[in-house]
GUKELO-38172 format. One record per residue (C-alpha): chain; y, z, x. Coordinates in steps of 0.5 Angstrom, whole numbers, padded with zeros to 4 digits. Layout:
[atom "A",[Y,Z,X]]
...
//
This chain:
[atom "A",[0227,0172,0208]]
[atom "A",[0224,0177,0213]]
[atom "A",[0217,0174,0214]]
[atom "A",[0214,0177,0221]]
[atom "A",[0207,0179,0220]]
[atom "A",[0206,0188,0219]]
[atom "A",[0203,0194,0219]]
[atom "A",[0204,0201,0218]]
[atom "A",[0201,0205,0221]]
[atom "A",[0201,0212,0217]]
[atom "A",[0196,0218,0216]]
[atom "A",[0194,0224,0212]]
[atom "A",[0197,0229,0216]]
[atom "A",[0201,0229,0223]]
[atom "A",[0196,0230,0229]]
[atom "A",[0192,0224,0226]]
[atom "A",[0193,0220,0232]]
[atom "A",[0198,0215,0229]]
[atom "A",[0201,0214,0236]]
[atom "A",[0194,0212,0239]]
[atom "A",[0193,0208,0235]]
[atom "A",[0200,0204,0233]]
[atom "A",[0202,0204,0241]]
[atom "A",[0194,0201,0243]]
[atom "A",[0194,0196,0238]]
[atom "A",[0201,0195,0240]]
[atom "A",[0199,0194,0247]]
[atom "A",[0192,0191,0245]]
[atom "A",[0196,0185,0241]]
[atom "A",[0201,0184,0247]]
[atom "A",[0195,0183,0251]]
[atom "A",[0192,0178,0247]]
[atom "A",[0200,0174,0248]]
[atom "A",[0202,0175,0242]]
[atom "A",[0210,0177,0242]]
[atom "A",[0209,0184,0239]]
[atom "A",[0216,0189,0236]]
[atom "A",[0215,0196,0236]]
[atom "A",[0218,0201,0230]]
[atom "A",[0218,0208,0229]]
[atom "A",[0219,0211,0222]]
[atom "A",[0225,0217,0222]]
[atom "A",[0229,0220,0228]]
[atom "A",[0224,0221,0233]]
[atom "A",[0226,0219,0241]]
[atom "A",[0220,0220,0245]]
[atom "A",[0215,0215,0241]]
[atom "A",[0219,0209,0241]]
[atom "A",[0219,0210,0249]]
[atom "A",[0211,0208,0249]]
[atom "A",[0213,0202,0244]]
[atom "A",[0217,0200,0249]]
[atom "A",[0212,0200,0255]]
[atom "A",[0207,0197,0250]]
[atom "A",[0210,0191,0247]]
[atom "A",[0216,0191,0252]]
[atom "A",[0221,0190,0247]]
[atom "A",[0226,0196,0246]]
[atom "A",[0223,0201,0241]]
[atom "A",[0226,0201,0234]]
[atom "A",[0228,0207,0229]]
[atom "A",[0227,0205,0221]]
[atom "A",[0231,0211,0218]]
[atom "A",[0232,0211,0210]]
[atom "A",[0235,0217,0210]]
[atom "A",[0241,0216,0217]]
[atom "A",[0241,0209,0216]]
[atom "A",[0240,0208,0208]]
[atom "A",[0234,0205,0205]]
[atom "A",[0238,0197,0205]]
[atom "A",[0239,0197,0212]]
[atom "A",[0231,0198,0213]]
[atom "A",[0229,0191,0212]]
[atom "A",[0235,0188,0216]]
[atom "A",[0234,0192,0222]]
[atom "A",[0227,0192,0223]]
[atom "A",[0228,0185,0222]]
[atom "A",[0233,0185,0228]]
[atom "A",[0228,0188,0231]]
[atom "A",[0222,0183,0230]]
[atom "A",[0226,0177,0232]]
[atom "A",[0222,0172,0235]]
[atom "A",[0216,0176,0235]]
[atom "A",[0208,0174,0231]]
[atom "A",[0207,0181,0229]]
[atom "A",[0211,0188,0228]]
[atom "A",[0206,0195,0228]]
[atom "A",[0211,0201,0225]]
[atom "A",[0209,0208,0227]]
[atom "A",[0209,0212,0221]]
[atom "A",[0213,0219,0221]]
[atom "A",[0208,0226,0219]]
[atom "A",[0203,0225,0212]]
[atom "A",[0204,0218,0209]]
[atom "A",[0207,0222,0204]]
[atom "A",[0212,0226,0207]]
[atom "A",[0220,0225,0207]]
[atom "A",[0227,0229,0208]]
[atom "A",[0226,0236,0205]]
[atom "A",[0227,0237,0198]]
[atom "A",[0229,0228,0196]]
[atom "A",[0223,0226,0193]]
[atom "A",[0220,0220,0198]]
[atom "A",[0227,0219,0202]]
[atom "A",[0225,0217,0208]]
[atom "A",[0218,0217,0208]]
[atom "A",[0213,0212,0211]]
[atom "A",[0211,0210,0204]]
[atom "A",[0218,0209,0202]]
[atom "A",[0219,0205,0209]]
[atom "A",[0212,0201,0208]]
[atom "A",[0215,0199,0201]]
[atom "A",[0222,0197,0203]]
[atom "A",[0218,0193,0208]]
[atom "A",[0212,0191,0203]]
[atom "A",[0208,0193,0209]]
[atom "A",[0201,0194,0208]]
[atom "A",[0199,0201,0211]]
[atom "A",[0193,0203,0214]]
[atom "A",[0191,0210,0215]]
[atom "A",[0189,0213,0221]]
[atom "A",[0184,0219,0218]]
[atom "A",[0182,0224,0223]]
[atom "A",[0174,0225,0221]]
[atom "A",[0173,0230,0226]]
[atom "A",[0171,0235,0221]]
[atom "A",[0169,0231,0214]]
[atom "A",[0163,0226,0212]]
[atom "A",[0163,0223,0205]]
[atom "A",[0169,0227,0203]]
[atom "A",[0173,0222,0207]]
[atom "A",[0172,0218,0202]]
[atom "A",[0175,0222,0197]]
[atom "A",[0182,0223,0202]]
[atom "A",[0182,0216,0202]]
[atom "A",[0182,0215,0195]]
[atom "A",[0186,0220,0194]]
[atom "A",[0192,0217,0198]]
[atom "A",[0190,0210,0195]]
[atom "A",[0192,0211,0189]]
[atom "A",[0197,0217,0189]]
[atom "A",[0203,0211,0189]]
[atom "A",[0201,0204,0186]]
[atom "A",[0207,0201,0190]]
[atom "A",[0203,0203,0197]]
[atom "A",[0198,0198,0198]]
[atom "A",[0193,0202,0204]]
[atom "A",[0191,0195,0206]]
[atom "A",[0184,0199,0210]]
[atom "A",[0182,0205,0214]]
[atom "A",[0181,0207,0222]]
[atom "A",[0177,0213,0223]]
[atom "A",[0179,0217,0229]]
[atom "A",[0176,0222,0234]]
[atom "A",[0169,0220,0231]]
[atom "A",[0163,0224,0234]]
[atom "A",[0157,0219,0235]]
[atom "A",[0154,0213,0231]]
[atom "A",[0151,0217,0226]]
[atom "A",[0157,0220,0224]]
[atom "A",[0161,0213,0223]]
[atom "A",[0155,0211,0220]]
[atom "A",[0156,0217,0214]]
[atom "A",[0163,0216,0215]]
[atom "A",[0163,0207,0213]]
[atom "A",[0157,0209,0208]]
[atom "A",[0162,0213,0203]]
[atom "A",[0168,0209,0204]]
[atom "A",[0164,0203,0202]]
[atom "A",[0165,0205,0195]]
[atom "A",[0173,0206,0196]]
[atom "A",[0175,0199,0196]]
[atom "A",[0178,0201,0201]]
[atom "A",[0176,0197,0209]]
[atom "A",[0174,0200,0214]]
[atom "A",[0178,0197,0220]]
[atom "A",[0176,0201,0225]]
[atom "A",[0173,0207,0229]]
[atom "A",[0176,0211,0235]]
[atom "A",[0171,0217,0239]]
[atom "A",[0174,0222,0242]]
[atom "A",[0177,0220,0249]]
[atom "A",[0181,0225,0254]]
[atom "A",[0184,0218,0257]]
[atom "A",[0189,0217,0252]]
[atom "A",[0192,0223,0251]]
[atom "A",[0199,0225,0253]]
[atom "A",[0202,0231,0255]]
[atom "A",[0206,0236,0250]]
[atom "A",[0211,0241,0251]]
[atom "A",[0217,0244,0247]]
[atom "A",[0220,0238,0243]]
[atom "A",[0213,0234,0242]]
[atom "A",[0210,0229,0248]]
[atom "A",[0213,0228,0254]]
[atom "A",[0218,0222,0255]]
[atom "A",[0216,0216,0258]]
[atom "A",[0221,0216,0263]]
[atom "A",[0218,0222,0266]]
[atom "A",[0212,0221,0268]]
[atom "A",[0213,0213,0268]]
[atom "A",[0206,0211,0271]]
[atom "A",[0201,0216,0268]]
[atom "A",[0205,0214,0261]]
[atom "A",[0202,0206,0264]]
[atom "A",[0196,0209,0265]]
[atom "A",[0195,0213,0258]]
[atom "A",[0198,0206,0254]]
[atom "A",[0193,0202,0257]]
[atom "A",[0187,0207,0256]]
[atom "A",[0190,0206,0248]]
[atom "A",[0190,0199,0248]]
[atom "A",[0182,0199,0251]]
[atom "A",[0180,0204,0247]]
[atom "A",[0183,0200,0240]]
[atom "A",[0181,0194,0242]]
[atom "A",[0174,0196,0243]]
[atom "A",[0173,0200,0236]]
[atom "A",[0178,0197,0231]]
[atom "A",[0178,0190,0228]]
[atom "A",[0183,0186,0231]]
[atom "A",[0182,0180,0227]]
[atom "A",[0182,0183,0221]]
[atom "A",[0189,0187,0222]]
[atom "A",[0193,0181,0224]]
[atom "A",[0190,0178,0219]]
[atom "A",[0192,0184,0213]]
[atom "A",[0198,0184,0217]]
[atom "A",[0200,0177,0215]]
[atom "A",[0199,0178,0209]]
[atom "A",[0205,0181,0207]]
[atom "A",[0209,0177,0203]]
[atom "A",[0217,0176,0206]]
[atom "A",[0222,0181,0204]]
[atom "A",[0229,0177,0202]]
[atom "A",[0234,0178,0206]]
[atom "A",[0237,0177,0214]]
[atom "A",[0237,0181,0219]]
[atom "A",[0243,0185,0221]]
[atom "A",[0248,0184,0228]]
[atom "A",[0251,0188,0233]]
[atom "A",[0257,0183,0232]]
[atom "A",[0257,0182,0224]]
[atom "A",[0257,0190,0223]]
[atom "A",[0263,0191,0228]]
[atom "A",[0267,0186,0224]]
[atom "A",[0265,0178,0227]]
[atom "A",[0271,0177,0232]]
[atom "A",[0272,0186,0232]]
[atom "A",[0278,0185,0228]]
[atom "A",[0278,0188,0220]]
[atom "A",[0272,0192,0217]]
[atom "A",[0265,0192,0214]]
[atom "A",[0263,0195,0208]]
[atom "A",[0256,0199,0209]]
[atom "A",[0251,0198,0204]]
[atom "A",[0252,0201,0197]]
[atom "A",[0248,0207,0196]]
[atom "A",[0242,0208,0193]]
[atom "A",[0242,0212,0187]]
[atom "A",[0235,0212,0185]]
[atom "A",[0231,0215,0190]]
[atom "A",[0236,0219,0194]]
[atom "A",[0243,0216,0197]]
[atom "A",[0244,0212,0203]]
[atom "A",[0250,0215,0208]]
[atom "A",[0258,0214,0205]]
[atom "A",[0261,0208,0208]]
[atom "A",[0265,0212,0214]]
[atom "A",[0267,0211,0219]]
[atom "A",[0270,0203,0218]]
[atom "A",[0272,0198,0224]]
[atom "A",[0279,0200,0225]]
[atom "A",[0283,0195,0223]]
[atom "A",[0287,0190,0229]]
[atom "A",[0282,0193,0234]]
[atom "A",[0285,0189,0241]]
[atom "A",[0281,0185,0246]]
[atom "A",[0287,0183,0251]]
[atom "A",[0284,0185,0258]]
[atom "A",[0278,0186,0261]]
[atom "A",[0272,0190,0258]]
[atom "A",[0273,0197,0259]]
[atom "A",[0267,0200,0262]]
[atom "A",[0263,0206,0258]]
[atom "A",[0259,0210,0262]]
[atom "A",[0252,0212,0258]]
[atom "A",[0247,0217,0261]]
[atom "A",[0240,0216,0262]]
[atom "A",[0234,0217,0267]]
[atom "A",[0229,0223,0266]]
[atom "A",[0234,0228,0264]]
[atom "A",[0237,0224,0258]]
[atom "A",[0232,0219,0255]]
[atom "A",[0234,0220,0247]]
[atom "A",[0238,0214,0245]]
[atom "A",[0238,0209,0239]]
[atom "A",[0238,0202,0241]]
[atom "A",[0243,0199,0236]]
[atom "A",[0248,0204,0239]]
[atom "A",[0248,0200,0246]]
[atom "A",[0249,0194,0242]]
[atom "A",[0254,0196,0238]]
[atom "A",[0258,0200,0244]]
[atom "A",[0258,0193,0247]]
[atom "A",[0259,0188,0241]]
[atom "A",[0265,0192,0240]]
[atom "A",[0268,0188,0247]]
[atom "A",[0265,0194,0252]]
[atom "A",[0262,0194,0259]]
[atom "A",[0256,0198,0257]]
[atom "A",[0253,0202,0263]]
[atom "A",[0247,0206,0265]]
[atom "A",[0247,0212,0269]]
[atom "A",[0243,0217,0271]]
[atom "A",[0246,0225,0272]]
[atom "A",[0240,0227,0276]]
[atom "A",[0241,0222,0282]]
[atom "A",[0248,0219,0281]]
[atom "A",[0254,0222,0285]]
[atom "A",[0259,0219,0282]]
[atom "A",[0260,0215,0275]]
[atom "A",[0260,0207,0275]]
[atom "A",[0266,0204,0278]]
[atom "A",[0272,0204,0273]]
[atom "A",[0269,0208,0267]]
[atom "A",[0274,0208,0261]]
[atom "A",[0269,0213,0257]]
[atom "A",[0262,0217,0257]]
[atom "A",[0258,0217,0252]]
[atom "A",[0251,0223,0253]]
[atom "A",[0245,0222,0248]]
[atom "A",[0240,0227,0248]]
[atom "A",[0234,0229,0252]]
[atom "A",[0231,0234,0256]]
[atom "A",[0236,0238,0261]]
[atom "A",[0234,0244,0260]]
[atom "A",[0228,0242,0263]]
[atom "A",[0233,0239,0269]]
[atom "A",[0238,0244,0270]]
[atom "A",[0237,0245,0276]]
[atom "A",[0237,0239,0279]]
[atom "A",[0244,0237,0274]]
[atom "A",[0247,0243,0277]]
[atom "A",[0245,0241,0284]]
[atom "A",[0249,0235,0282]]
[atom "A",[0256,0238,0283]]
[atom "A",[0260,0232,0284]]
[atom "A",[0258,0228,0278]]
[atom "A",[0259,0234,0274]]
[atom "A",[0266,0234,0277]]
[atom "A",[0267,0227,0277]]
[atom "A",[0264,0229,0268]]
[atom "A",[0269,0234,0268]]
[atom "A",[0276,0230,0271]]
[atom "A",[0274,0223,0267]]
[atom "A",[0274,0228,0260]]
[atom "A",[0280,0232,0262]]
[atom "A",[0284,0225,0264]]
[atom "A",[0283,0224,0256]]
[atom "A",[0278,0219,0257]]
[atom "A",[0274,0219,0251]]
[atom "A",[0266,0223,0252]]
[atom "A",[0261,0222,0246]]
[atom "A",[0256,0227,0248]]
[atom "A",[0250,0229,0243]]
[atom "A",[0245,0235,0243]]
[atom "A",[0243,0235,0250]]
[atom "A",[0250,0231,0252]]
[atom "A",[0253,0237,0248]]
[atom "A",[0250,0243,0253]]
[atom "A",[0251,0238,0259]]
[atom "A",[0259,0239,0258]]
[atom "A",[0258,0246,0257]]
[atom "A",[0260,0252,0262]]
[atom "A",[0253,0253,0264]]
[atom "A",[0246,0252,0261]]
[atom "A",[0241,0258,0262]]
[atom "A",[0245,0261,0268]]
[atom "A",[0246,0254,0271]]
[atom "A",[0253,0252,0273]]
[atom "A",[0254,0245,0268]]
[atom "A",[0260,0241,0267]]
[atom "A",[0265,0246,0264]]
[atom "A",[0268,0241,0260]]
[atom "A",[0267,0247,0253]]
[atom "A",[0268,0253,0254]]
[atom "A",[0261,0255,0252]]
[atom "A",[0255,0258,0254]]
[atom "A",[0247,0255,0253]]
[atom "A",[0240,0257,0254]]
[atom "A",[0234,0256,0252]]
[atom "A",[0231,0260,0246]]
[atom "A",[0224,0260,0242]]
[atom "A",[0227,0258,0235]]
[atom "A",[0226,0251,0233]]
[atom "A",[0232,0248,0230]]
[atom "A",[0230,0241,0226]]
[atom "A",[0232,0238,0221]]
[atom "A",[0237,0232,0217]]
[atom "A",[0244,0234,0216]]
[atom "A",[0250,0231,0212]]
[atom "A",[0256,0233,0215]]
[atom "A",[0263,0231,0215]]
[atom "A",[0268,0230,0221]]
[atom "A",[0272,0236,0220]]
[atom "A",[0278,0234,0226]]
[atom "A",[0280,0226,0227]]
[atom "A",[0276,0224,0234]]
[atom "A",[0274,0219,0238]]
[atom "A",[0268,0218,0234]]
[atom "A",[0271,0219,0226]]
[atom "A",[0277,0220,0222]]
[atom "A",[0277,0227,0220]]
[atom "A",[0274,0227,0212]]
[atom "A",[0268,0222,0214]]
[atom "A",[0261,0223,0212]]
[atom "A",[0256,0222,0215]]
[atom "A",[0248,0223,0216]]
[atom "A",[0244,0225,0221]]
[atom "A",[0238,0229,0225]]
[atom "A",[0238,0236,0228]]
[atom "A",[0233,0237,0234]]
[atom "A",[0233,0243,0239]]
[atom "A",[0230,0249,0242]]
[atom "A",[0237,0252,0245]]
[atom "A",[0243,0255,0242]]
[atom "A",[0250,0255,0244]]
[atom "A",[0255,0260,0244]]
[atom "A",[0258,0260,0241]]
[atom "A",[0257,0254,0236]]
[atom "A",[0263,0251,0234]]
[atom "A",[0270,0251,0238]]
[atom "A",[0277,0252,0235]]
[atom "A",[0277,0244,0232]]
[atom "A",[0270,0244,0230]]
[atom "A",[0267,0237,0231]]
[atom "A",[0262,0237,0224]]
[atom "A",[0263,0241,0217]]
[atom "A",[0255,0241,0215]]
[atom "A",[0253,0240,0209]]
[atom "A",[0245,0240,0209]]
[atom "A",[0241,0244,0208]]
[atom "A",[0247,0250,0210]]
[atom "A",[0254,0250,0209]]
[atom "A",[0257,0251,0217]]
[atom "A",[0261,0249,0222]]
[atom "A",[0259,0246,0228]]
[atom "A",[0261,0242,0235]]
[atom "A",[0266,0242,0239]]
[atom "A",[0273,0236,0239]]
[atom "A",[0277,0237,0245]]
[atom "A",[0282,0232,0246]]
[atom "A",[0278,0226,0246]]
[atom "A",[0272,0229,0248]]
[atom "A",[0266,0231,0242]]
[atom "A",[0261,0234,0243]]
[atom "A",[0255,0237,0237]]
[atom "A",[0248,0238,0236]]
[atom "A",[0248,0232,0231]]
[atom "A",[0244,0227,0233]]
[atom "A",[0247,0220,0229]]
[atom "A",[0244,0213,0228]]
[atom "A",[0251,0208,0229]]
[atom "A",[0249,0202,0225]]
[atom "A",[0250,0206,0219]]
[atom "A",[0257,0207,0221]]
[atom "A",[0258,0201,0226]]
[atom "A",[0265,0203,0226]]
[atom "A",[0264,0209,0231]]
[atom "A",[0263,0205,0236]]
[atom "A",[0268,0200,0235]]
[atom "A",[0273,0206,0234]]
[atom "A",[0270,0209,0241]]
[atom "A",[0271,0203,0245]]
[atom "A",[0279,0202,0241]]
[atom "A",[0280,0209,0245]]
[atom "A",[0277,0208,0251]]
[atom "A",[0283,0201,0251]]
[atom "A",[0288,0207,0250]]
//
């Protein structure tokens, strides 16, 4: 039974201030000593980041639709571990989900997984009694969402908060809070949303404790945390590197039954490969960080290393070679085409990339791993591992996909399905190699990435503790 204290914390609409608000609280109850784990719902990187700087615990992702609703639970239990109090960010509207599936991977599909409380940040820059009606509305849309209280933002002056208090006294609904407009706890925007932490590290420091400052002095703490614990448990136990990659890292784990109801979870595949060998030292996996590559899920480290690997973290930006004795690479997304210079700059790990992978030594790389490996990136010479070329362009390509492996790779058997997320403003051409890495399937039939000997590389963003067996699968080929 999962019994850590909650909030979701969602909105009408996205530009609410749900991020303030969740990261402040999430600093402001650290503050205070209390253990605090922060979660976000849907696929977003860049949140996480602030979670992390918040409660200084490792940011996690509840993803109905990439992970399957019957993991939520065991993975926010996972994450909430030990703590006296979980804050889940919300994604877009209360209501919103993957496109054209209904509530699937919503923040009220996940606050009812987790039977959370919600309270609902209210943009009140514009409105006086009619937040009464908002809020009424969004209250009594679904029965099975319990909107547990209210938090005002960007309130002009007392007067206005007085109007505001005064018409939701009859919502039945608490007001728990009430937030000025403040310069001091924005964060810079850019193309793909706010900027990560890990560029602007002490402004992002100095933006999270604006936050705590802010919702500590206009929200009632002790009437969140109170509502907090009243969320009743949910049964279950929460879920394990070690247990998903099959105990001893022999055999296979089946993955959760799909959901039949309300949108499916993810086909069970790829599974732990059978008879997976831990004779030897641990091989070392190479997993590119710093400012350029700073998209990445947690469980997918703890998975690589659960599977028996040496996870190692390096940075292309500043480091010149890969960590002593790399048997395999893998490269999330992020920003590069923010950093090409500076990676093409690096022309000695850029080599020493390009030889790892033609020596047949496995290389995983998502999205902005995918435009690292390519010939060159807006004109700049990159890794020249695919014969490709990207740049940067205006169109925002974003959205779930369901794929499936269309070649056998380092990642799955061909014929394997999977979920996942796609997140860019860059094209490259061409899109797919001879031996696609993904046939996709939503929300266009096309073929996409690239399988090169035992490199793989795409666009598709995926969550690994839906099919744990990719980084058992992955790790197995570095062995080889």
């Amino acid at each position: 039974m999962v019994n850590v204290p909650r909030l979701v914390i969602a909105a009408p609409s996205s530009g609410s201030g749900k991020t303030t608000v969740a990261t402040g609280l999430m600093a402001a109850f650290a503050a205070r000593g209390l253990a605090v784990s922060g979660h976000k719902v849907g696929p977003d990187y860049i949140d996480p980041g602030f979670h992390t700087l918040a409660t200084g615990r490792p940011g996690r992702n509840l993803d109905a639709y990439m992970c399957g609703p019957e993991l939520i639970a065991p993975l926010f239990a996972h994450g909430a571990r030990g703590c006296g109090l979980a804050v889940v960010e919300g994604v877009m509207g209360l209501y919103d989900g993957a496109s054209g599936l209904g509530e699937l991977a919503s923040t009220a599909h996940v606050a009812k997984l987790l039977r959370a409380p919600v309270v609902l940040v209210v943009d009140a820059s514009s409105q006086s009694r009619s937040v009464a009606a908002l809020v009424h509305g969004f209250a009594s849309w679904d029965a099975e969402v319990r909107i547990g209280g209210v938090i005002l933002n960007k309130v002009g002056s007392d007067r206005h908060e007085a109007l505001l208090r005064e018409a939701l006294e009859e919502s039945g609904v608490p007001v728990l809070g009430a937030l000025r407009r403040a310069e001091g706890v924005s964060v810079p925007s850019r193309h793909l949303g706010l900027v990560p932490v890990a560029e602007r590290r002490s402004d992002a420091v100095a933006a999270v404790a604006a936050m705590a400052g802010q919702v500590a002095a206009g929200c009632d703490l002790e009437g969140l945390l109170a509502l907090a614990r009243s969320a009743p448990g949910v049964p279950g136990a929460g879920w394990s590197a070690g247990e998903a990659v099959g105990g001893a890292f022999g055999g296979s784990v089946p993955l959760p039954a799909p959901s039949r109801n309300r949108g499916s979870a993810p086909d069970p595949a790829p599974q732990v490969p059978e008879g997976l060998d831990l004779a030897g030292v641990k091989p070392v996996v190479a997993v590119a960080g710093g400012a350029a590559f700073t998209f990445s899920y947690a469980e997918n480290t703890e998975l690589l290393a659960a599977a028996g690997a040496d996870v190692v973290s390096f940075d292309p930006l500043r480091d010149e070679a890969l960590p002593l004795g790399t048997r395999g690479v893998v490269i999330g997304g992020g920003f590069p085409e923010v950093y090409a210079p500076e990676l093409s700059a690096n022309e000695a790990l850029r080599k020493a990339v390009a030889e790892l992978a033609l020596s047949g030594a496995p290389v995983a790389a998502e999205c902005a791993g995918l435009l690292y490996l390519a010939r060159s990136l807006d004109g700049l010479p990159m890794c020249g591992v695919l014969d490709a070329e990207a740049r940067m362009t205006k169109r925002l390509t974003l959205g779930y996909r369901d794929a499936v492996a269309l070649t056998d790779n380092v990642l799955a058997p061909a014929g394997a399905r999977m979920r996942g997320h796609e997140f860019h403003r860059t094209v490259i051409e061409p899109g797919a190699g001879d031996e696609p890495a993904w046939g996709m399937h939503r929300p266009e039939r096309r073929v996409e990435g690239f399988v090169r000997g035992n490199v793989h590389a795409s666009y598709l963003h995926t969550h690994w503790a839906a099919s744990p067996g990719t980084a058992a699968r992955f790790v197995e080929r570095c062995r080889g």
